[in-house]
N, C-alpha and C positions, 0 to 999 in steps of 0.2 A: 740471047742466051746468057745465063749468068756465068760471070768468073770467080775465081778463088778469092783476087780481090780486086777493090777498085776506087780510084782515088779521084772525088767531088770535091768543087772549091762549093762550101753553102755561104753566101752572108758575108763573103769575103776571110772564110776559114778552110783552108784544106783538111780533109775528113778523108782518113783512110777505112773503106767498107771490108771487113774481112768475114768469108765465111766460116762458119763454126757447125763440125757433128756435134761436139759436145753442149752448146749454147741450146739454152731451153726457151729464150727469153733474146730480143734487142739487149742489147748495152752498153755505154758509153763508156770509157776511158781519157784520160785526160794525165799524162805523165810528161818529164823531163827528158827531150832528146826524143821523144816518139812521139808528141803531140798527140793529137786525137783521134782515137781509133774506137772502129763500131764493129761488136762480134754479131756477125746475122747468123741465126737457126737457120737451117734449112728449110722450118715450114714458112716461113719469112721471105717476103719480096723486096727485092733493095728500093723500092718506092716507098714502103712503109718504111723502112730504116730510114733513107730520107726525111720521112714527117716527123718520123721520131725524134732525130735530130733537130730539127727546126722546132718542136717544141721544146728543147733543153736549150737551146741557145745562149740564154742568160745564163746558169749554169756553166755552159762550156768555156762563154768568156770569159767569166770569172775565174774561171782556173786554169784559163789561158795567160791571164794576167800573171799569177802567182807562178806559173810554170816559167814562164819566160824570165822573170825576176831573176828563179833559180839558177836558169839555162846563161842568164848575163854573170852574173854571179859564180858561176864552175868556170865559168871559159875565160874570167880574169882573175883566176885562183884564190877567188873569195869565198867564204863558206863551201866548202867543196867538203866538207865535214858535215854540213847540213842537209847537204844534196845525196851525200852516203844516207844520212839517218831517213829522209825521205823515201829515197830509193828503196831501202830498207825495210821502211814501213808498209809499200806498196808492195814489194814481196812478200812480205808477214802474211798479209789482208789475204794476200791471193792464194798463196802457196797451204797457209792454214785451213782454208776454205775447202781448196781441193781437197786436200786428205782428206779431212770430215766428211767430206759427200762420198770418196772411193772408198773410206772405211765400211761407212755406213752399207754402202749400197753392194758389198763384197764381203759385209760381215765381220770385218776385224773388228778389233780392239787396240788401243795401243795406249801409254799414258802423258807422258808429258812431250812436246813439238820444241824444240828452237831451230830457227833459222839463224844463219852465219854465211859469215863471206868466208867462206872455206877456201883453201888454196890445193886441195890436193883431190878433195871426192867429191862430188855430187849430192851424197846422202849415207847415213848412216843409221843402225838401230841399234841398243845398248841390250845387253840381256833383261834388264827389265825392263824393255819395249818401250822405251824414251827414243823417241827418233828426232832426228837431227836432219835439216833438208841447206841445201846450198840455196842462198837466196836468187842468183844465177840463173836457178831454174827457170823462174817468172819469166828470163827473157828466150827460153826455148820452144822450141816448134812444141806445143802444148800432149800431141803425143810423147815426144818423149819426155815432157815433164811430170807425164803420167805413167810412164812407164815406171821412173826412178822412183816414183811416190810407192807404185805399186812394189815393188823390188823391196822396200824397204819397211814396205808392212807384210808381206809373204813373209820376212824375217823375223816377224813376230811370234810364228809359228815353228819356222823353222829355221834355225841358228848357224848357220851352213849355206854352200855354194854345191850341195851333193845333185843327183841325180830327179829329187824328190822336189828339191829347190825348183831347178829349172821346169822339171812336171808343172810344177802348182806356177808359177811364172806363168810358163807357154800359155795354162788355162786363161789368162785374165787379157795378157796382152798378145797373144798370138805365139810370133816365136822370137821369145826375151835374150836370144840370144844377137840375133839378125839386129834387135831393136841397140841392145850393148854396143855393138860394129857401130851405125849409125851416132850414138849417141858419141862416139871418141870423136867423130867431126868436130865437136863444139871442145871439145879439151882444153882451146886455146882460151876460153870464158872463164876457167878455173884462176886463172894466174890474174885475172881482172883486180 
């Protein structure tokens, strides 16, 4: 039976398998401090994520090299400014992607995205529907990074925390309130 997730040394690489509702597709990850992680669909068998893997191999060690560089690099407070703007970049990548698919696929609109290492919110929307996402998110349980995503384009609609708010919320991710509670868990990620 499968688990949520599960950790294979390939090749002499530990490879973490995670399962994914949202994942449509296998896919590799290769980051600083989390090494290599695989999102399996559900229609997906972790034996095909395994071949998968083994044919990216090249790939992976190549940016296992360059991760590791990094990872030597932070831990003796060398470029730890470079390891930000990576970090950074790999939130952008990710974090921009999502919205664009839960716009899309939920109908919004919104106009311009930045990501920031925010110290106090999660996410923001400007009255003219400029939204603002904590880069932070990248490293939450992928619901709740969807939750805040969605929170923050319902705002584009409606500029308020009223009754109408939480309605149109509840619609998308269940009950946006329960999901808020949860999300203060992670609070202590803001001060990062």
């Amino acid at each position: 039976m499968d688990t949520e997730t599960k950790t294979l040394e390939i090749e002499g690489v530990s490879v973490l398998f995670k399962r994914s509702r949202r994942a449509k597709r296998i896919s590799v990850s290769v980051a600083p401090f989390y090494g290599v992680r695989v999102s399996v669909p559900h229609s997906s068998s972790y034996s095909q994520a395994e071949r998968f893997v083994l044919s990216k191999m090249e790939w992976i060690r190549k940016h296992l090299e360059k991760v590791r560089h990094l990872e030597s690099a932070a831990q003796s407070g060398e470029s730890l400014g470079r390891l930000n703007q990576i970090e950074k970049a790999a939130a952008k990548e990710k974090l921009v992607g999502r919205l664009a698919c839960l716009a899309k696929r939920h109908g919004f609109t919104y106009n311009r995205v930045t990501i920031r290492n925010q110290k106090t919110r999660w996410g923001s929307c400007s009255v003219k529907n400029n939204i603002s996402l904590n880069m932070n998110l990248a490293k939450l349980p992928e619901e709740l990074a969807d939750y805040v995503i969605l929170h923050e384009l319902v705002h584009t609609r409606v500029k308020n925390h009223s009754p109408l708010f939480w309605k149109e919320v509840d619609k998308l991710v269940g009950d946006g309130k329960l999901m808020r509670r949860r999300l203060k868990h992670y609070s202590g990620m803001l001060c990062i």
